[in-house]
C-alpha positions in Angstrom: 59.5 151.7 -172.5 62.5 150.6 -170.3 61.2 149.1 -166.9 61.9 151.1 -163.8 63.9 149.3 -160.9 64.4 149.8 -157.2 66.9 152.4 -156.2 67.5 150.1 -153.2 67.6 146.5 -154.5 67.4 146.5 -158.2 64.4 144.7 -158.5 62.2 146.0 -161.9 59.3 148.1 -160.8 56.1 147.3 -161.9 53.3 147.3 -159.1 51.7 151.0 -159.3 50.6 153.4 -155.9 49.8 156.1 -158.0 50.2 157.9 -161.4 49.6 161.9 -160.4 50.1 163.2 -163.8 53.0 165.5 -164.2 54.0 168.6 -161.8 57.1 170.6 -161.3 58.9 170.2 -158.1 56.6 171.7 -155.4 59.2 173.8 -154.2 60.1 175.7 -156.9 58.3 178.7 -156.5 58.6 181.4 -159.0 58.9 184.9 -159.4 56.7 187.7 -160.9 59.5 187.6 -164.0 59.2 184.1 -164.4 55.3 183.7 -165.2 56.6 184.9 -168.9 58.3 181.5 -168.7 57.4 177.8 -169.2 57.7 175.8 -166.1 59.8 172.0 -166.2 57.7 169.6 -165.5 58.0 165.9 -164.7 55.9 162.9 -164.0 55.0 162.1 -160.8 54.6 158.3 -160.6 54.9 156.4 -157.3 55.8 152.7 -157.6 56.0 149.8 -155.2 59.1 147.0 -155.5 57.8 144.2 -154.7 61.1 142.4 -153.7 62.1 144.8 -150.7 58.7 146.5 -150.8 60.4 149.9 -151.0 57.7 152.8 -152.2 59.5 154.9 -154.4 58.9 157.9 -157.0 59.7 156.9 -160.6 62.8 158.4 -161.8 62.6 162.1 -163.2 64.6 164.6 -162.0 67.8 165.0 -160.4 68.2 166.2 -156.5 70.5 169.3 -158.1 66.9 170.4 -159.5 65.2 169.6 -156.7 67.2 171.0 -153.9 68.5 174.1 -155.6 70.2 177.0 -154.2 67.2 178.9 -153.5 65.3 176.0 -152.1 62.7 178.2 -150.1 61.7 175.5 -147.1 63.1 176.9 -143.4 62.0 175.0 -140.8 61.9 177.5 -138.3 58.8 179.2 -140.0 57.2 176.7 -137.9 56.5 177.2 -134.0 55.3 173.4 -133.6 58.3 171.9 -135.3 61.0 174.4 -133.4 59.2 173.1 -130.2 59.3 169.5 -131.7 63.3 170.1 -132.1 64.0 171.4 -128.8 61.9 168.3 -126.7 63.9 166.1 -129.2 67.6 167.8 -128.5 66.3 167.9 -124.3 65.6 163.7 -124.8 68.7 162.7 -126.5 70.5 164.7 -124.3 69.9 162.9 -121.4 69.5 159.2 -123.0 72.6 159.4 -124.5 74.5 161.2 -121.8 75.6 164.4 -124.5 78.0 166.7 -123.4 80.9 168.9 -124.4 83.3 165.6 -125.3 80.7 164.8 -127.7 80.2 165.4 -131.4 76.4 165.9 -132.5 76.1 165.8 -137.1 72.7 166.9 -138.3 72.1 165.7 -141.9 69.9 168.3 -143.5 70.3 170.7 -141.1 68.2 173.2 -142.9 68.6 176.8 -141.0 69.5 176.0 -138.0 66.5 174.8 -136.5 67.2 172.2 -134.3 71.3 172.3 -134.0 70.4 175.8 -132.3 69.4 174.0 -129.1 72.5 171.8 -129.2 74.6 174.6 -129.6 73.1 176.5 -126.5 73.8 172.9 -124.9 77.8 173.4 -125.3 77.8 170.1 -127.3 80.1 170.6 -130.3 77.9 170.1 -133.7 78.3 170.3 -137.1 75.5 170.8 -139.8 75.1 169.1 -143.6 72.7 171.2 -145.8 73.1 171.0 -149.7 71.0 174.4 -150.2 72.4 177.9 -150.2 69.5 179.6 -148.4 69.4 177.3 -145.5 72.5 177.1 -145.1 73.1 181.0 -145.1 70.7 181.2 -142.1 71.8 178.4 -140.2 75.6 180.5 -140.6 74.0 183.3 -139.2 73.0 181.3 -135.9 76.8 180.7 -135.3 76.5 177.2 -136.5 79.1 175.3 -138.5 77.5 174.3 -141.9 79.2 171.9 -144.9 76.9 173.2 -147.7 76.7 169.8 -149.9 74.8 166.7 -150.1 75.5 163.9 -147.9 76.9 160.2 -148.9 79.6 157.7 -147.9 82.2 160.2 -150.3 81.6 163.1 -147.1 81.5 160.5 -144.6 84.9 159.5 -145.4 86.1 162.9 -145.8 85.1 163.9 -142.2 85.7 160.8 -140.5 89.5 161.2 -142.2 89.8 164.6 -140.7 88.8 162.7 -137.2 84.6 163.3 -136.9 83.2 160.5 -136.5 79.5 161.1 -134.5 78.1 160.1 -131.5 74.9 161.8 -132.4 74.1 161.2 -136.3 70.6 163.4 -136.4 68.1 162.7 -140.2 64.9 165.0 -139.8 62.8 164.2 -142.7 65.9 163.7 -144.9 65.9 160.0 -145.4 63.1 160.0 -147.7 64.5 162.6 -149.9 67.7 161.2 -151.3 68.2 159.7 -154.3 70.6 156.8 -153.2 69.5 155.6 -150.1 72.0 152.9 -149.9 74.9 155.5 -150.1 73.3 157.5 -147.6 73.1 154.7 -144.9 76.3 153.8 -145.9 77.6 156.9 -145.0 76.1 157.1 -142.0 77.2 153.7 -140.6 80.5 155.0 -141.8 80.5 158.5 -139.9 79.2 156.9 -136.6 81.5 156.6 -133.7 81.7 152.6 -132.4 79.2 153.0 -129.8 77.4 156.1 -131.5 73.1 156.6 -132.0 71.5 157.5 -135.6 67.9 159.3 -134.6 66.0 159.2 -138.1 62.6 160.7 -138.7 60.2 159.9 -141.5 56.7 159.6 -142.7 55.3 156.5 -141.7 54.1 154.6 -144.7 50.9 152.8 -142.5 49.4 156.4 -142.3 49.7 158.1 -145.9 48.0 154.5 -147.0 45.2 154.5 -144.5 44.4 158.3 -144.8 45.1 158.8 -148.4 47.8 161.0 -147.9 48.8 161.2 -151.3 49.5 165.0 -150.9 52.9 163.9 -149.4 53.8 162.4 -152.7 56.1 164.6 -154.6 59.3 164.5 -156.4 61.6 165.7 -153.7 60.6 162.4 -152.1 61.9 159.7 -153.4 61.2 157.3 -150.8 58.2 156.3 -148.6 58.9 154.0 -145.8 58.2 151.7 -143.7 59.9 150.3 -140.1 60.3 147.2 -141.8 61.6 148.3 -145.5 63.7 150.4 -143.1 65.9 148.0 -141.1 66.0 146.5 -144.0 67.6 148.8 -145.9 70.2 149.8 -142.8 71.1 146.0 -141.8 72.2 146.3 -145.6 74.2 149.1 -144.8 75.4 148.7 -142.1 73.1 149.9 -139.1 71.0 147.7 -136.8 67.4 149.3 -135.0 67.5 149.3 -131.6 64.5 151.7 -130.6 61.6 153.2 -132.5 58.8 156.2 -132.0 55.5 156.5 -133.1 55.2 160.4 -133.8 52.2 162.9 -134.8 54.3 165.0 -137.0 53.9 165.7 -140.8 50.2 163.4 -140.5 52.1 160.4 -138.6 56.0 159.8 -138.7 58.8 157.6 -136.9 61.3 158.3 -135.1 63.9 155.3 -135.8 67.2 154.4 -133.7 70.1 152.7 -134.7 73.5 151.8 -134.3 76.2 150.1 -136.2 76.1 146.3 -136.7 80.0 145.8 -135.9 79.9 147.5 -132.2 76.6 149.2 -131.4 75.3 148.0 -127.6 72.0 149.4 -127.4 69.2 146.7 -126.3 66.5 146.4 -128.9 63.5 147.7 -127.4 60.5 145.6 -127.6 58.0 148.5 -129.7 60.6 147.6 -132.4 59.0 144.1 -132.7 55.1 145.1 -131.5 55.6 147.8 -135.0 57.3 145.2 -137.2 54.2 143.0 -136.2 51.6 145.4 -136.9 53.0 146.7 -140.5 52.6 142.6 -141.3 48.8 142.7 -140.2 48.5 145.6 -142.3 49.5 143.7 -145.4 52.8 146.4 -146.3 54.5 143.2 -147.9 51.2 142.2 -150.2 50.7 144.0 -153.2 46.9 144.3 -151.5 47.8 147.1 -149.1 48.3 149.3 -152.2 45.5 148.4 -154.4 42.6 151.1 -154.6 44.8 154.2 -153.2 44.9 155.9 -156.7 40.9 156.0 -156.7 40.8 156.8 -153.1 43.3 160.2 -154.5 40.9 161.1 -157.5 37.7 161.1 -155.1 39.4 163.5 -152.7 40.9 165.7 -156.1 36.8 165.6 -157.3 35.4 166.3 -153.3 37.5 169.4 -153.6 36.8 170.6 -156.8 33.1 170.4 -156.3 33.3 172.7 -153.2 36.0 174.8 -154.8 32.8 175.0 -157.8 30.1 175.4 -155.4 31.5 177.9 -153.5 32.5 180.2 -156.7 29.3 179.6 -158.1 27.7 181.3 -154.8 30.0 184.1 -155.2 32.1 182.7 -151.8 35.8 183.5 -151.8 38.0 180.6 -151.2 41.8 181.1 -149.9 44.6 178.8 -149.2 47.0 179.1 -146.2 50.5 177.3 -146.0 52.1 177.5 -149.1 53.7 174.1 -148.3 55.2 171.0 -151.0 52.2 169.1 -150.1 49.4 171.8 -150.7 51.5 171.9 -154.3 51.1 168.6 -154.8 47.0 168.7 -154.3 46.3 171.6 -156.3 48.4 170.4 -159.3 46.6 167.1 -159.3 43.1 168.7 -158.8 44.4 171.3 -162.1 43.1 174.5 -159.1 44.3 177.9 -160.5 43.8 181.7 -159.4 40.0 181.7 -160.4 39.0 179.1 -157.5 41.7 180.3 -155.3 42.9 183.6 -155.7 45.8 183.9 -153.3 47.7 181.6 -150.6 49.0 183.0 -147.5 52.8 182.0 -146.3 54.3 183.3 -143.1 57.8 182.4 -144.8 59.0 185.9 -146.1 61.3 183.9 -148.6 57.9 182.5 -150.3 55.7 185.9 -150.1 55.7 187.9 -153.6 56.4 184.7 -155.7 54.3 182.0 -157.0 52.8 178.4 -156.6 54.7 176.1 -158.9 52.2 175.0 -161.6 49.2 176.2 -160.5 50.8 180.1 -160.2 48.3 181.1 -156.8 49.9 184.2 -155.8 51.3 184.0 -152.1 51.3 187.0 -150.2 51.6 188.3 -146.5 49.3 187.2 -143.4 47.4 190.6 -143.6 45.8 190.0 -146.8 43.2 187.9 -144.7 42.2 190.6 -143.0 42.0 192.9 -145.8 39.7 190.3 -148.1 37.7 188.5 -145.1 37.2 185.4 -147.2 34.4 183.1 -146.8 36.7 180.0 -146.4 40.1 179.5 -145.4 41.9 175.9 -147.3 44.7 174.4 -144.8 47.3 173.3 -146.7 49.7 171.9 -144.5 46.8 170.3 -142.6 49.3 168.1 -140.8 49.3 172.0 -138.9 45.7 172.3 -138.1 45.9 172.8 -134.8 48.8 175.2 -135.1 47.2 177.3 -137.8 43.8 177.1 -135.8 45.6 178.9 -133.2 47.2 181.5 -135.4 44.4 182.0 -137.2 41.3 182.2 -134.7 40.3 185.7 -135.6 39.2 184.6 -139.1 35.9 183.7 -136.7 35.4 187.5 -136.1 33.4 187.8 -139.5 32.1 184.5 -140.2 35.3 182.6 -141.8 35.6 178.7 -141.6 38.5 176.4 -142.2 38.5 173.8 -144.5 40.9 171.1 -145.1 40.7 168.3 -148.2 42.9 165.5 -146.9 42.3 162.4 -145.7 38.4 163.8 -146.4 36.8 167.5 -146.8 35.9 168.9 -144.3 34.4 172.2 -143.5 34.3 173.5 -139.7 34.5 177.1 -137.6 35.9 175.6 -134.3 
């Protein structure tokens, strides 16, 4: 068996995070006609290199299967990320100075969700989104959409044709490319002289110390760190300046930076104070990484024995959020339809298909109603205070919440 290496420094792979089994891409949900089919699966193997101590899915599938046409994921299904997109666009605005001279590029622009808030600005903007769906809705806001994947070839493209950024916005796109290298690259390469780069990711601290192996699937390839981070982009091109501790998707960062030739930002000093504090956690010692498989299989087992339990006592367990990272537990805990019969999505794109894998029907909001069920299983728990909200009326006959990750838990508040 050929060894694995980095897809940032070349180094051969060998220290393991986790081995999840094998799973089809957890968004790739079917339809009623394909249940008759089999489903492509790959292994789902996260590995750590322990040269530039990038955490990084094994190999296994290409981004054109990943990220296909009909790629179902709109982030405007969500009310706490739209609001999280609007403070963001209100911020930059007025710590970059924006305005209608200005050119703002969002990488992954999805449908529209944030650039929407730019556009009401009067700032000129332009949106990168490689899938079909997304990119259909964000067209329907009025926004300007290049429907491809982004790398240094597009960068030079658009900054021929005279775009270069002063804006450059990544929102959970970093860790899904392939070739991270020739995404900074391109970035450095599409930024105006004295231009910003706001990336958000996952912070790699939190899915270790909560066991958030959930967020592991194949779409992405990368889990990162500040300091694997400006590692990569001083590479590439791009220095840090500033960073941002946020409470999105479980715990993410928000990461500025510049070019290395010309950028003239001051490096704040929470860049050094998180630098220090991934090095007290060990990130750069294989040690940090040792026990987090076990850790995953005594969550997959806590589940199964309440998904057991409550079947046995003739309970009825549902799932709500028929998100990547609910995919990515039940395929690893092997949950089908007889332990949860349905999973409730507010996404109309999703309702009337499928769960990759485990093929849970997901249906319409009003099926709660309908079925009262005894317990209701947050997927997207990173939402539990959103979905608490939305869903308080499950209290009227008894219903209580659970969620599995970083620990079961079972409440009605």
């Amino acid at each position: 068996m050929n060894v694995p290496v980095c897809r940032h420094c070349r180094a051969p792979l060998r220290l393991l995070l986790a081995d999840l089994g094998s799973a089809p891409p957890s968004n790739a949900y079917l339809r009623a006609e394909d249940l008759d089919a089999p489903e492509l699966w790959y292994p789902l193997r996260v590995l750590v290199c322990e040269q530039c101590w990038l955490v990084q899915t094994q190999d296994s599938a290409r981004r054109e299967e990943l990220f296909r046409p009909d790629y179902a994921y709109f982030s405007s299904v969500s009310k706490t990320w739209l609001k999280h997109a609007e403070d963001f666009v209100d911020m930059a605005v007025a710590r970059f100075g924006l305005g209608a001279d200005h050119l703002v590029i969002e990488l992954g622009a999805n449908d529209g969700y944030l650039l929407q808030y730019v556009q009401r600005r009067g700032i000129p903007c332009l949106g990168i989104e490689p899938t079909a769906a997304a990119a259909a809705i964000a067209r329907s806001k009025g926004l300007e959409i290049i429907e491809a994947f982004f790398g240094q070839r597009l960068a030079e493209t658009l900054v021929a044709n005279g775009q270069r950024s002063d804006l450059i916005i990544a929102n959970n796109v970093l860790a899904h490319v392939p070739d991270i290298n020739d995404f900074v690259r391109g970035i450095a390469l599409l930024l105006h002289p004295q231009g910003v780069a706001s990336c958000e990711f996952p912070h790699l601290l939190r899915l270790l110390a909560e066991t958030q192996f959930d967020t592991l699937y194949h779409e992405h390839f990368s889990y990162l760190s500040l300091s694997v981070v400006e590692r990569i982009f001083a590479a590439n091109g791009l220095a840090v300046f500033a960073v941002e501790e946020l409470p999105t998707h479980g715990g993410s960062l928000r990461v500025f930076a510049q070019r290395i030739d010309s950028g003239s930002q001051p490096r704040s000093r929470e860049v050094d104070a998180l630098l220090g504090r991934e090095r007290a956690a060990g990130l750069e010692t294989t040690a940090a990484y040792r026990g987090f498989q076990a850790r995953a299989e005594r969550i997959r087992h806590d589940l199964l024995r309440f998904l057991l339990a409550a079947h046995e006592q003739g309970k009825q367990v549902v799932g709500y959020g028929a998100a990547a990272k609910g995919n990515t537990l039940l395929n690893f805990a092997g949950v089908r339809p007889d332990l949860l019969p349905y999973v409730v999505d507010r996404n109309p794109a999703k309702q009337g298909r499928f769960l990759p894998g485990s093929r849970i029907p997901i249906v319409a909001e009003d099926r709660l109603a309908e079925t009262q069920p005894d317990y209701v299983l947050l997927l997207p728990w990173n939402l539990r205070a959103e979905l608490m909200g939305q869903l308080a009326y499950v209290r009227s006959w008894g219903g209580q919440w659970v969620i599995a990750i970083p620990h079961l838990e079972v409440f009605a508040y």
